[in-house]
CHARMM-style PDB file with segment names, atoms N, HN, CA, C and O in Angstrom:
ATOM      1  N   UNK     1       0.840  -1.180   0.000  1.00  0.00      PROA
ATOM      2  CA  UNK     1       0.000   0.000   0.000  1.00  0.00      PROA
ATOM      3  C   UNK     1       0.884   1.242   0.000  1.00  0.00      PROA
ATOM      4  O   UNK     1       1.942   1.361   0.619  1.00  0.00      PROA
ATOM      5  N   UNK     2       0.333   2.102  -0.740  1.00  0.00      PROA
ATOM      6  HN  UNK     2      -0.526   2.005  -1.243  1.00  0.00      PROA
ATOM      7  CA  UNK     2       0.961   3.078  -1.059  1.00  0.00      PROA
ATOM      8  C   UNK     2       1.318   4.320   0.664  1.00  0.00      PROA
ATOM      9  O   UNK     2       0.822   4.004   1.745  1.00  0.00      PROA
ATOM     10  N   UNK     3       1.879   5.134   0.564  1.00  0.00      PROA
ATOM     11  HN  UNK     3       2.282   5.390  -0.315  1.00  0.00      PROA
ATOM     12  CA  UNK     3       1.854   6.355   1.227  1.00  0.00      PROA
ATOM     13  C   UNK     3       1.819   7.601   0.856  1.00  0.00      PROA
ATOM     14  O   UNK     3       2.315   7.802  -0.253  1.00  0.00      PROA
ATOM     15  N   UNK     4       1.115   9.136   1.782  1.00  0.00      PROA
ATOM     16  HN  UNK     4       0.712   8.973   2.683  1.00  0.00      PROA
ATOM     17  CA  UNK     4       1.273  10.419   1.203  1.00  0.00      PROA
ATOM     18  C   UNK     4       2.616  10.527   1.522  1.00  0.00      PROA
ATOM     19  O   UNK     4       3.080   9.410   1.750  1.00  0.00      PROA
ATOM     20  N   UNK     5       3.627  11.633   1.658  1.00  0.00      PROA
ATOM     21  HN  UNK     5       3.249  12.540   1.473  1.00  0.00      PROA
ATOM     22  CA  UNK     5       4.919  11.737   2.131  1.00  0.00      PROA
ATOM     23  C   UNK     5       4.723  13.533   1.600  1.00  0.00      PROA
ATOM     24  O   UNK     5       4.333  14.211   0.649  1.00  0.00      PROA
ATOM     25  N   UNK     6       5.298  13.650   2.961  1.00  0.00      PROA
ATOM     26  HN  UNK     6       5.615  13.100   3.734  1.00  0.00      PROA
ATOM     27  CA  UNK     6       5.060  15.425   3.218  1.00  0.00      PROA
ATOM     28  C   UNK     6       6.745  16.137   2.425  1.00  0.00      PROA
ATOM     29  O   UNK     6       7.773  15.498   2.647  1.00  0.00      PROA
ATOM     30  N   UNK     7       6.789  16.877   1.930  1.00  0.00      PROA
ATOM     31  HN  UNK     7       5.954  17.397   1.750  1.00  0.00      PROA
ATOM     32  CA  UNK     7       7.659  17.509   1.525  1.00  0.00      PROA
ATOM     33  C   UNK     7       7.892  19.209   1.642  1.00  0.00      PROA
ATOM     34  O   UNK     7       8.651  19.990   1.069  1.00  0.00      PROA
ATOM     35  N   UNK     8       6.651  19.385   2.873  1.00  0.00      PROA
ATOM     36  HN  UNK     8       6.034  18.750   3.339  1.00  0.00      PROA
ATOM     37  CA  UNK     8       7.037  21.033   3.519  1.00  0.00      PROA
ATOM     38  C   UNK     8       8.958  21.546   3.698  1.00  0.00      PROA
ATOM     39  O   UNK     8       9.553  22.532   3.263  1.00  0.00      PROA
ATOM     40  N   UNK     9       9.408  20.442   4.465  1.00  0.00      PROA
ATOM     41  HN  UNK     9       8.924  19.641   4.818  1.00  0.00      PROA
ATOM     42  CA  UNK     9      11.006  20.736   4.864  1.00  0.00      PROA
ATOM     43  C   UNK     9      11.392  21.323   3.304  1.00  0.00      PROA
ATOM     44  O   UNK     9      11.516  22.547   3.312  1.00  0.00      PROA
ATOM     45  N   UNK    10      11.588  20.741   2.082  1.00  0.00      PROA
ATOM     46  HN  UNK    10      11.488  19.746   2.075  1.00  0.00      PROA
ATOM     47  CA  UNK    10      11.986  21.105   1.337  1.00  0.00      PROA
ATOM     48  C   UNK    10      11.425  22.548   0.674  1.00  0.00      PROA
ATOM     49  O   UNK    10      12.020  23.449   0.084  1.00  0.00      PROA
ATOM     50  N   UNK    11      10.186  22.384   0.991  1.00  0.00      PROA
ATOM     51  HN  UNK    11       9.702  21.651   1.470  1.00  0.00      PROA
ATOM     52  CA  UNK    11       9.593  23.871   0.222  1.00  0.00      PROA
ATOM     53  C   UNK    11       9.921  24.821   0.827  1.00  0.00      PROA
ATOM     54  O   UNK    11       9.965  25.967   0.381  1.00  0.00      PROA
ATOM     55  N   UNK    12      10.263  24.379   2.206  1.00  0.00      PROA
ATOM     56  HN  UNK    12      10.227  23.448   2.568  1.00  0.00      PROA
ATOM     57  CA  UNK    12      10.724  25.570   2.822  1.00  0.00      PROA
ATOM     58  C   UNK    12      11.983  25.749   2.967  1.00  0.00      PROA
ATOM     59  O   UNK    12      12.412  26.487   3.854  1.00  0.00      PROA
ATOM     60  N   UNK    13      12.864  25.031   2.025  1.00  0.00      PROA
ATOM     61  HN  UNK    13      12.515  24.431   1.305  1.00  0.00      PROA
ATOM     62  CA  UNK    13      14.212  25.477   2.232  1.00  0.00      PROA
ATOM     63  C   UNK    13      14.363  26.236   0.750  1.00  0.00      PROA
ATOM     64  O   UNK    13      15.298  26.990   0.482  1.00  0.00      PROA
ATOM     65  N   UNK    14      13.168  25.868  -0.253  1.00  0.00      PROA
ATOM     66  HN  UNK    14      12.409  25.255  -0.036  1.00  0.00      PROA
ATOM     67  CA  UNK    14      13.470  26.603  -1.287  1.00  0.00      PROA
ATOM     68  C   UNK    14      13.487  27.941  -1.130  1.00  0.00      PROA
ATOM     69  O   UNK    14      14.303  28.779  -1.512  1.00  0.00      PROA
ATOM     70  N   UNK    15      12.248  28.061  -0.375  1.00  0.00      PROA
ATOM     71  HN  UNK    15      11.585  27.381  -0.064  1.00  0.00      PROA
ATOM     72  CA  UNK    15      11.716  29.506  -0.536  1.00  0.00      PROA
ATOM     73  C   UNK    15      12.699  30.130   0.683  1.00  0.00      PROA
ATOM     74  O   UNK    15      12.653  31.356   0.787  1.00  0.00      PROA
ATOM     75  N   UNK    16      13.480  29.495   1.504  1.00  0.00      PROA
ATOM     76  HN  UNK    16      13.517  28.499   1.419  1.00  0.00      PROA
ATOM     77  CA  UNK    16      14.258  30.026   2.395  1.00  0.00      PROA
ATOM     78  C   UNK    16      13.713  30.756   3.882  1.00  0.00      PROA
ATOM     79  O   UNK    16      14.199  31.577   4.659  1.00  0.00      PROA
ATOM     80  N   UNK    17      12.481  30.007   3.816  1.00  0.00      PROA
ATOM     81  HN  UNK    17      12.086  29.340   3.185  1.00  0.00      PROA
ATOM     82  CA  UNK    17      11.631  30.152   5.045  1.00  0.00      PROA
ATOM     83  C   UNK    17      11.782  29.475   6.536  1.00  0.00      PROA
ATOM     84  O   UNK    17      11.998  28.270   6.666  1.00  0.00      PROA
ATOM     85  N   UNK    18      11.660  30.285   7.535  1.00  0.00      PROA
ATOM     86  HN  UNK    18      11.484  31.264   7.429  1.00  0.00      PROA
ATOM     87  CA  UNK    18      11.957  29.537   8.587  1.00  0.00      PROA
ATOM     88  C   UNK    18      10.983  28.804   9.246  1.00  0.00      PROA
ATOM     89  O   UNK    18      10.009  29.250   8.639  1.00  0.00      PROA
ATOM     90  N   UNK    19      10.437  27.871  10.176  1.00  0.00      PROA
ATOM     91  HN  UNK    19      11.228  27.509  10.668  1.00  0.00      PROA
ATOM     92  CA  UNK    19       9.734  27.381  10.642  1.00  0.00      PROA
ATOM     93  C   UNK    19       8.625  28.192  11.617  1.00  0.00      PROA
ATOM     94  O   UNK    19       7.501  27.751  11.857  1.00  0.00      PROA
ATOM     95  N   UNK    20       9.241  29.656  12.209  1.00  0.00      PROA
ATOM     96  HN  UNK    20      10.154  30.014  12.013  1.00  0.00      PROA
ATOM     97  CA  UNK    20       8.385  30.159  12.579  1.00  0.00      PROA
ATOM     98  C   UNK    20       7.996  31.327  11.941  1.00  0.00      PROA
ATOM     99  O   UNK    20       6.917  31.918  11.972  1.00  0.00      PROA
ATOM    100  N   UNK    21       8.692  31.493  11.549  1.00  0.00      PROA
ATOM    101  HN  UNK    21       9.569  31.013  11.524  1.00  0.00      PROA
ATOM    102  CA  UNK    21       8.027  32.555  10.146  1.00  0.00      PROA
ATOM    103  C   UNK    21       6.758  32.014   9.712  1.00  0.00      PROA
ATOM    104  O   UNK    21       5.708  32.653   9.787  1.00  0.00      PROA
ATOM    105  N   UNK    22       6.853  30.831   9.253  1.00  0.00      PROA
ATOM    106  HN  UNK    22       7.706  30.312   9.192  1.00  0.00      PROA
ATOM    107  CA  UNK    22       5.804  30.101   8.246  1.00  0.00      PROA
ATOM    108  C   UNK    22       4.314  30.161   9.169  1.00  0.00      PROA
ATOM    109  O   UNK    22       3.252  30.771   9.041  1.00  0.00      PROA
ATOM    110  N   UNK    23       4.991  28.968  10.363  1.00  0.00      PROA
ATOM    111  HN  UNK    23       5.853  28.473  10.466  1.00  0.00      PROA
ATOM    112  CA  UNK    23       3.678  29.278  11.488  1.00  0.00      PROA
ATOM    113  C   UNK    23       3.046  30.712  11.823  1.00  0.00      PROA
ATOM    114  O   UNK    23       1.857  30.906  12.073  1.00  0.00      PROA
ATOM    115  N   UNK    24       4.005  31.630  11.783  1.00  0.00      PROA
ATOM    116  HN  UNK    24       4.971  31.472  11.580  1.00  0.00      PROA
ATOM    117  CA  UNK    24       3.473  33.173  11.773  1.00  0.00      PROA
ATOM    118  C   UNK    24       2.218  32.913  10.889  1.00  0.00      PROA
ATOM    119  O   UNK    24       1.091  32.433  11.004  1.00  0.00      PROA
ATOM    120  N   UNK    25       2.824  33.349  10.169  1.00  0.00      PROA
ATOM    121  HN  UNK    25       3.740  33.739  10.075  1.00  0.00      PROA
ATOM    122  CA  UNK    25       1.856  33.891   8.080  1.00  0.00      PROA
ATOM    123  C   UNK    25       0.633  32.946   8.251  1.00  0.00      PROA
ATOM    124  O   UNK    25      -0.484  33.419   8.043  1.00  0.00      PROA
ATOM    125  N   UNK    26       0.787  31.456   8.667  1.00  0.00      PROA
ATOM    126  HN  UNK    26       1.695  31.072   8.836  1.00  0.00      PROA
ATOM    127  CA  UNK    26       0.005  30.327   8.517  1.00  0.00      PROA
ATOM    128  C   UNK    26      -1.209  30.804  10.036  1.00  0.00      PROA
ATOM    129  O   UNK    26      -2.391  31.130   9.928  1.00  0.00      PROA
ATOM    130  N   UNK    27      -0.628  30.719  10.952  1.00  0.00      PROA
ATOM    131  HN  UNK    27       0.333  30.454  11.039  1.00  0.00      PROA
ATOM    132  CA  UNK    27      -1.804  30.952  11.879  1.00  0.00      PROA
ATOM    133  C   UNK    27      -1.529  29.736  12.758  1.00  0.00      PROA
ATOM    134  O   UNK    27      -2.245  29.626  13.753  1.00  0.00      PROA
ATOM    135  N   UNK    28      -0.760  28.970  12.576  1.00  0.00      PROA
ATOM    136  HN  UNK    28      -0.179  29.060  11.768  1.00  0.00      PROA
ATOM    137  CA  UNK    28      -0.527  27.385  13.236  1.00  0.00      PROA
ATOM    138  C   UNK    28       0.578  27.166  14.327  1.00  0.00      PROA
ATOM    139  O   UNK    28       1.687  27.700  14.319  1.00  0.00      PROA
ATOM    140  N   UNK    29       0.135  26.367  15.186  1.00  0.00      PROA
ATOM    141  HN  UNK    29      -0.766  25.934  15.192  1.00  0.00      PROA
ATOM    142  CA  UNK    29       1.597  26.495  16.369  1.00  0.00      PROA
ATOM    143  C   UNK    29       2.262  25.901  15.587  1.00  0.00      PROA
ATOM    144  O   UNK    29       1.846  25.253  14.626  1.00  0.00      PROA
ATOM    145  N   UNK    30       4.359  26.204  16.220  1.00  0.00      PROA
ATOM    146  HN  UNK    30       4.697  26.730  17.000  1.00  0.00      PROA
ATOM    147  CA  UNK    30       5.314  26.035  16.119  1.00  0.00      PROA
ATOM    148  C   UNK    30       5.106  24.503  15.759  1.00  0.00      PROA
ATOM    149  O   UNK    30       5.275  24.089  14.612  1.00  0.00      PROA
ATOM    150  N   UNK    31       4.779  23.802  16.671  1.00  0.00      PROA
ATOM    151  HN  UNK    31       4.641  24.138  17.603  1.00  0.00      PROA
ATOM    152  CA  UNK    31       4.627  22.687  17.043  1.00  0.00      PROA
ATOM    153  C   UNK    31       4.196  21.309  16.671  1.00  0.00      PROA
ATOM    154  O   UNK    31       4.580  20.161  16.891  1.00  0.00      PROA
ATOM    155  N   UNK    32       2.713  22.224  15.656  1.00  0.00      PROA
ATOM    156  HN  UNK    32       2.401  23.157  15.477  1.00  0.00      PROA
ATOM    157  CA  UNK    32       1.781  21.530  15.218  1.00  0.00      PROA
ATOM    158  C   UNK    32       2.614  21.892  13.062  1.00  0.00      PROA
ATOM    159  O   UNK    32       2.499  21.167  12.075  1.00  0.00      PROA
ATOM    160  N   UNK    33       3.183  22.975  13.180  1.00  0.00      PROA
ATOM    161  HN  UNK    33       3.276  23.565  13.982  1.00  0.00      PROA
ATOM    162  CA  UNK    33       3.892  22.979  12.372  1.00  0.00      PROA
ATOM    163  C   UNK    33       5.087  21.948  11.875  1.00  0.00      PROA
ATOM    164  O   UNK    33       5.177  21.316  10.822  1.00  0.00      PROA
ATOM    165  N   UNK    34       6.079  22.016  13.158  1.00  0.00      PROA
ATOM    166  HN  UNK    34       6.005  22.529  14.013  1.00  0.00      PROA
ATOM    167  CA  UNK    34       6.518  21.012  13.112  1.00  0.00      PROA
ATOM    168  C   UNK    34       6.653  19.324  12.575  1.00  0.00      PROA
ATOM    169  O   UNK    34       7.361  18.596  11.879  1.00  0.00      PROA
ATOM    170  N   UNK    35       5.519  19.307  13.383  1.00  0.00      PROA
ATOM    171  HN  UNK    35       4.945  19.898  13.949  1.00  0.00      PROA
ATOM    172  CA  UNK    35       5.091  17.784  13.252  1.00  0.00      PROA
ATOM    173  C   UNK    35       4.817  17.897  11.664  1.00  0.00      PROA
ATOM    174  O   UNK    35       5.046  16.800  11.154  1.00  0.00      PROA
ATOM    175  N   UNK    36       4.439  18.770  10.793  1.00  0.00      PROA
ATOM    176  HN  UNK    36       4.253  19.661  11.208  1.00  0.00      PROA
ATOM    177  CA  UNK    36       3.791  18.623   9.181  1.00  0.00      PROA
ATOM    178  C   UNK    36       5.227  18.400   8.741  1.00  0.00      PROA
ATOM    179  O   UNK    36       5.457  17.650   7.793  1.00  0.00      PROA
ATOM    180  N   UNK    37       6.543  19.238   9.618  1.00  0.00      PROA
ATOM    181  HN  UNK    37       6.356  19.848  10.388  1.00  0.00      PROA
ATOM    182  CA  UNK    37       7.628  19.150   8.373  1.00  0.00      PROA
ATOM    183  C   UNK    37       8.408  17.684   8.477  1.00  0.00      PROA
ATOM    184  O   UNK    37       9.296  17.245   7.745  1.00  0.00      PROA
ATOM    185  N   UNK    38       7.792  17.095   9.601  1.00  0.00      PROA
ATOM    186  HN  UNK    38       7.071  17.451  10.195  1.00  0.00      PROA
ATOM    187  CA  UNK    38       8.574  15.862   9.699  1.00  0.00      PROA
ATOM    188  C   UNK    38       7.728  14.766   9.291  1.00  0.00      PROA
ATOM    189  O   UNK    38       8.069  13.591   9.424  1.00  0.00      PROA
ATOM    190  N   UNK    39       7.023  15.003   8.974  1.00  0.00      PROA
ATOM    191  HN  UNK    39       6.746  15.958   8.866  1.00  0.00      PROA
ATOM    192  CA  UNK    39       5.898  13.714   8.477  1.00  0.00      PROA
ATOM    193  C   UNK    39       5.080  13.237   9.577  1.00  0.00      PROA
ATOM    194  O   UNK    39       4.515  12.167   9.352  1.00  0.00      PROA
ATOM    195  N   UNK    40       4.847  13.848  10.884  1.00  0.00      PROA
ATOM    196  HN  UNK    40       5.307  14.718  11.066  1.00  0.00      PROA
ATOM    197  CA  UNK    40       4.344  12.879  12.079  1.00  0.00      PROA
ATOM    198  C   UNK    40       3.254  13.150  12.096  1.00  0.00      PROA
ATOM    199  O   UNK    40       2.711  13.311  13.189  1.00  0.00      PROA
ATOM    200  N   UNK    41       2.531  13.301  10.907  1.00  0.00      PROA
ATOM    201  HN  UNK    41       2.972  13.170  10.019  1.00  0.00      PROA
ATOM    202  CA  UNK    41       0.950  13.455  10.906  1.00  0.00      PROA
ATOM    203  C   UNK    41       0.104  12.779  10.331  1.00  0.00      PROA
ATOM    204  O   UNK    41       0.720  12.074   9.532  1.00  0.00      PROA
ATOM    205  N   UNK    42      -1.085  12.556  10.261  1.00  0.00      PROA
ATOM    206  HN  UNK    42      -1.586  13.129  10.910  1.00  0.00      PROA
ATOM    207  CA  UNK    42      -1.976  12.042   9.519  1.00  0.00      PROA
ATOM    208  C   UNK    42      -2.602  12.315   8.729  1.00  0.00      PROA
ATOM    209  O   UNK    42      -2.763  11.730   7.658  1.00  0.00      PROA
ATOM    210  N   UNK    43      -3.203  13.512   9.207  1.00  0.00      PROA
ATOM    211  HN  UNK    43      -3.072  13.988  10.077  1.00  0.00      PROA
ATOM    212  CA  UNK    43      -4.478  14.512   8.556  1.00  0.00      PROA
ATOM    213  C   UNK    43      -3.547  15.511   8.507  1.00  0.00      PROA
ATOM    214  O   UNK    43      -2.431  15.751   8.968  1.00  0.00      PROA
ATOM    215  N   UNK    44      -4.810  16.289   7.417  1.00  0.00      PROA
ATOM    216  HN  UNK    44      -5.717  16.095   7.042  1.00  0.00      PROA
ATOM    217  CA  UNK    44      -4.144  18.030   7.598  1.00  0.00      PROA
ATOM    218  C   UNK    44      -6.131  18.354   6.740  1.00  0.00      PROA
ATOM    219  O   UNK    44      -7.068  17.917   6.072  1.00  0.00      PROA
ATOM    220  N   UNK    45      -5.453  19.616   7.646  1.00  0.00      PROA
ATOM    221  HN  UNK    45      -4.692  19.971   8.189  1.00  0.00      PROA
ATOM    222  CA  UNK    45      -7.663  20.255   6.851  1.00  0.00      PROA
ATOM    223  C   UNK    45      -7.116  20.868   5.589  1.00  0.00      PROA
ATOM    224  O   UNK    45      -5.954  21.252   5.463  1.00  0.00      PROA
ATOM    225  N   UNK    46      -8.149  20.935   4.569  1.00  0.00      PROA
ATOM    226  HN  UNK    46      -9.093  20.623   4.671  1.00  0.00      PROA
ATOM    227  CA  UNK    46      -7.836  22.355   3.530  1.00  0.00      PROA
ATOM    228  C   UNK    46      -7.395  23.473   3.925  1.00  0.00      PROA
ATOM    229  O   UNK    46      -6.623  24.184   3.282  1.00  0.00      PROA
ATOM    230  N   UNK    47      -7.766  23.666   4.805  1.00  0.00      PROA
ATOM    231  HN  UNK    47      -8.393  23.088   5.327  1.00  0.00      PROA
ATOM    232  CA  UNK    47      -7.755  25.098   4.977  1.00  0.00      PROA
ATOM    233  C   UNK    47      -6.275  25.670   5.718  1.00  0.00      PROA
ATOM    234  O   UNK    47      -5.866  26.830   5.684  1.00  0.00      PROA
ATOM    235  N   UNK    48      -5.732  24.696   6.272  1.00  0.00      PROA
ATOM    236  HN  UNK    48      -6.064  23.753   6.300  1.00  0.00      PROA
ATOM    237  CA  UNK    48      -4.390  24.643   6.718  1.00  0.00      PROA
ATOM    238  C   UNK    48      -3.547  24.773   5.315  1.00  0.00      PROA
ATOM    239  O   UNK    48      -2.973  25.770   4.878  1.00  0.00      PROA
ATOM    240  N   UNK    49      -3.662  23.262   4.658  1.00  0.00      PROA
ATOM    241  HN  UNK    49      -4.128  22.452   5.014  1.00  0.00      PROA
ATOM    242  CA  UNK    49      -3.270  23.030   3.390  1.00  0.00      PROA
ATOM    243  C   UNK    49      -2.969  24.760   2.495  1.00  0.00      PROA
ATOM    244  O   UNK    49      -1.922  25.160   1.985  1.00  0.00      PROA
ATOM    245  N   UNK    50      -4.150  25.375   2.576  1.00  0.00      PROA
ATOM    246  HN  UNK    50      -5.000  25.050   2.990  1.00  0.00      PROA
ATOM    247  CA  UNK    50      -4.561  26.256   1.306  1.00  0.00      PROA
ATOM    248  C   UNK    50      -3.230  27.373   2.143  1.00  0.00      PROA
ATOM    249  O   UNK    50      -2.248  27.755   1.507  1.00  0.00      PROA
ATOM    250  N   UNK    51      -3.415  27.670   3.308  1.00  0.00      PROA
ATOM    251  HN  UNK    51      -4.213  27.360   3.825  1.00  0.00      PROA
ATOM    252  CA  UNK    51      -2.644  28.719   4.326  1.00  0.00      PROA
ATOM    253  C   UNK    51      -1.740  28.668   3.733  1.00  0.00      PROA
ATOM    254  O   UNK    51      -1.522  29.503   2.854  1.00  0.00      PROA
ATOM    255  N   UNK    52      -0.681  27.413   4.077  1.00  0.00      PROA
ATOM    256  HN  UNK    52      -0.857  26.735   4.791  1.00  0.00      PROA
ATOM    257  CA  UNK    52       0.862  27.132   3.831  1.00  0.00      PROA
ATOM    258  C   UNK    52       0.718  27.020   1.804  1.00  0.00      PROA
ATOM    259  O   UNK    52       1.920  27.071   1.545  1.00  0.00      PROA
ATOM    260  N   UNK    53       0.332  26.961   1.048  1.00  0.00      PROA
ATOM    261  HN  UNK    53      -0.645  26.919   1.259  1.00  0.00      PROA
ATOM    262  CA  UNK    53       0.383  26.901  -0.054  1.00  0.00      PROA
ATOM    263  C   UNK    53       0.311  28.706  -0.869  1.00  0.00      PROA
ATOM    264  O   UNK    53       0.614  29.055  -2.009  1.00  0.00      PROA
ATOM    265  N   UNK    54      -0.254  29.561   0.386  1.00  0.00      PROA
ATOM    266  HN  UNK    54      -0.500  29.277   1.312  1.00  0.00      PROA
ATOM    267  CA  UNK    54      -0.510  30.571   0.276  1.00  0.00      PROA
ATOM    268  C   UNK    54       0.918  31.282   0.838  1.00  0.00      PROA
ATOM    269  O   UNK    54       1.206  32.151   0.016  1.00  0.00      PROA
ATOM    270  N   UNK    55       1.750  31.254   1.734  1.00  0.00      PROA
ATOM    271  HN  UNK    55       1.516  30.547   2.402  1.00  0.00      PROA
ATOM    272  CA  UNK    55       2.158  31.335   2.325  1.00  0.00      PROA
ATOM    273  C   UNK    55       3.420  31.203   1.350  1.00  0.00      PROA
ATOM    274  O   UNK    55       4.017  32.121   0.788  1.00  0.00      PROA
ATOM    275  N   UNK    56       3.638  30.038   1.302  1.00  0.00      PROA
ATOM    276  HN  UNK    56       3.153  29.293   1.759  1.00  0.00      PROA
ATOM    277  CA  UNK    56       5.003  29.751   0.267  1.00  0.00      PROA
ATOM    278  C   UNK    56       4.834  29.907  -1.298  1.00  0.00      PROA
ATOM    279  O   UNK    56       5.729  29.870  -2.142  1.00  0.00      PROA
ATOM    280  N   UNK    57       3.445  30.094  -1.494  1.00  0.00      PROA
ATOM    281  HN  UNK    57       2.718  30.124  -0.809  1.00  0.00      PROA
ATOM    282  CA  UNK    57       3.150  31.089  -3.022  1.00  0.00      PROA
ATOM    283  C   UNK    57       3.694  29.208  -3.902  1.00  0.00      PROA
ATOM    284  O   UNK    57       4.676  29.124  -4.639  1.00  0.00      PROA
ATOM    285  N   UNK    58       2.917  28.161  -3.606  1.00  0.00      PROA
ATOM    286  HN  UNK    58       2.119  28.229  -3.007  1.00  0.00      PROA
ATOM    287  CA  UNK    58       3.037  26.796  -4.031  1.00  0.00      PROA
ATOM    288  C   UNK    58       1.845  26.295  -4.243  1.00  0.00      PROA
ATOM    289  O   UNK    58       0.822  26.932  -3.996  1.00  0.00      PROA
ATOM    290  N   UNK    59       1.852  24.739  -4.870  1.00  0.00      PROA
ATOM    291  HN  UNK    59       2.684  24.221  -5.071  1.00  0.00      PROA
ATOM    292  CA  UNK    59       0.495  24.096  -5.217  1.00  0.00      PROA
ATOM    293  C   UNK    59       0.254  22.417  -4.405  1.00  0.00      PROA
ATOM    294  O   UNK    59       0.949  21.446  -4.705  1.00  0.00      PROA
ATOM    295  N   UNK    60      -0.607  22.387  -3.602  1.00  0.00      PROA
ATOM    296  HN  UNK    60      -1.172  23.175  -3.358  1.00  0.00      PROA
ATOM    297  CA  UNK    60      -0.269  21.136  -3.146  1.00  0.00      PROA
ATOM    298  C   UNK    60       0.362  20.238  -3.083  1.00  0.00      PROA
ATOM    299  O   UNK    60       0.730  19.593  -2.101  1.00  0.00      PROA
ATOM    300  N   UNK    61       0.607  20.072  -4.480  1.00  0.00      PROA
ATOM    301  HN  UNK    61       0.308  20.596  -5.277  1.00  0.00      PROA
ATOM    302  CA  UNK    61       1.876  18.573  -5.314  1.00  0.00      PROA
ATOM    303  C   UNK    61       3.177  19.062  -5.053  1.00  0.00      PROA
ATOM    304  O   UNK    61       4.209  18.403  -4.928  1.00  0.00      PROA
ATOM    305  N   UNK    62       2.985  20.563  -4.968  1.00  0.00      PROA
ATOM    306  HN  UNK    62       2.147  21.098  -5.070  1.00  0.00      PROA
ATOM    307  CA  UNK    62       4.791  20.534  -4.162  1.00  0.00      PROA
ATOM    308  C   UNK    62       4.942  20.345  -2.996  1.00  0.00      PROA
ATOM    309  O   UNK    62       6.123  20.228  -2.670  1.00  0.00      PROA
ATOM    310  N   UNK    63       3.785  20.214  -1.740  1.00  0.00      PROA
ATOM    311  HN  UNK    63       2.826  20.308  -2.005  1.00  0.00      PROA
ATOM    312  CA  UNK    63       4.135  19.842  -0.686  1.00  0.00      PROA
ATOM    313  C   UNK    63       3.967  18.295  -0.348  1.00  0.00      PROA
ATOM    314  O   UNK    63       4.828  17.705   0.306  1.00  0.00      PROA
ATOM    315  N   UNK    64       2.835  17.672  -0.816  1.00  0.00      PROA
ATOM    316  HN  UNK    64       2.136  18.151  -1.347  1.00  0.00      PROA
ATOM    317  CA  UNK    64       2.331  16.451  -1.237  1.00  0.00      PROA
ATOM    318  C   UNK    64       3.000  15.237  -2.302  1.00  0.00      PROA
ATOM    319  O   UNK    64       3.530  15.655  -3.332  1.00  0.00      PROA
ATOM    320  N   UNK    65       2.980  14.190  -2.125  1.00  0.00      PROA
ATOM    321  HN  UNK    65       2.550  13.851  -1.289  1.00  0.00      PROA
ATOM    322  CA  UNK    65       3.584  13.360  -2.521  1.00  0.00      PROA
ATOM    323  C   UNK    65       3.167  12.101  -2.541  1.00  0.00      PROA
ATOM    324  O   UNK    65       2.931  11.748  -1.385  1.00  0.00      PROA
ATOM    325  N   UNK    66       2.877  10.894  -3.643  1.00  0.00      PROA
ATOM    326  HN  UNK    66       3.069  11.181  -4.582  1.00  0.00      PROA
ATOM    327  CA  UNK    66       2.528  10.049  -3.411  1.00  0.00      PROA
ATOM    328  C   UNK    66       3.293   8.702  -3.260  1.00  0.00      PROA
ATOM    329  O   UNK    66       3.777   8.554  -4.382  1.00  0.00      PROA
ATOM    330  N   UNK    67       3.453   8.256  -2.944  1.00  0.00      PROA
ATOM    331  HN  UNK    67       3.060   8.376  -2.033  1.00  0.00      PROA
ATOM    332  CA  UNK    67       5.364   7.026  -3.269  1.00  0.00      PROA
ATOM    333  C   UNK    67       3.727   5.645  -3.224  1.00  0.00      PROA
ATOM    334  O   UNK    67       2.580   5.576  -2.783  1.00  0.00      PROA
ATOM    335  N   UNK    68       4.463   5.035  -3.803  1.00  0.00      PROA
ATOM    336  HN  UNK    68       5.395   5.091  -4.161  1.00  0.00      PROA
ATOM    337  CA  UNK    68       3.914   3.243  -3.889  1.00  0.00      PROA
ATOM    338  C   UNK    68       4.370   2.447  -3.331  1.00  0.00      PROA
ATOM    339  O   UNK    68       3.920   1.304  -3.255  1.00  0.00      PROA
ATOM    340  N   UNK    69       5.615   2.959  -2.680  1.00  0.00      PROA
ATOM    341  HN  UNK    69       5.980   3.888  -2.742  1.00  0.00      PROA
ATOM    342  CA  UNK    69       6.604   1.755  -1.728  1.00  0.00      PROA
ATOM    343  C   UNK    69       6.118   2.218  -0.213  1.00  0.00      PROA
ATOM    344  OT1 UNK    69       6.561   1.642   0.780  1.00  0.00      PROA
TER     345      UNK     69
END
């Protein structure tokens, strides 16, 4: 079975963003931020989603990822 696999860490090293910067702009704890850049999550709402996509001026599929392994 396949997995999503989060790729925030990288978008945010493109755009050269820091972790609390992002949570700033986004509206989201440090924390709960966190946990998105390391993969230790499950869920995420749209509306989080849409924030950080807004935020880093990106489109889902650059934070999102699908692997088959």
């Amino acid at each position: 079975m396949g997995q999503i696999i989060l790729r925030l860490d990288r978008v945010m090293a493109d755009r050269k963003i820091s972790l609390n910067e992002l949570a700033d702009r986004v509206g989201v704890s440090n924390v709960n931020l966190s946990k998105m850049k390391n993969g230790k999550i499950s869920a995420i709402r749209f509306s989080t989603l849409e924030a950080i996509c807004e935020a880093l001026d990106c489109q889902p599929g650059d934070i999102l990822e699908y692997s088959k392994e």
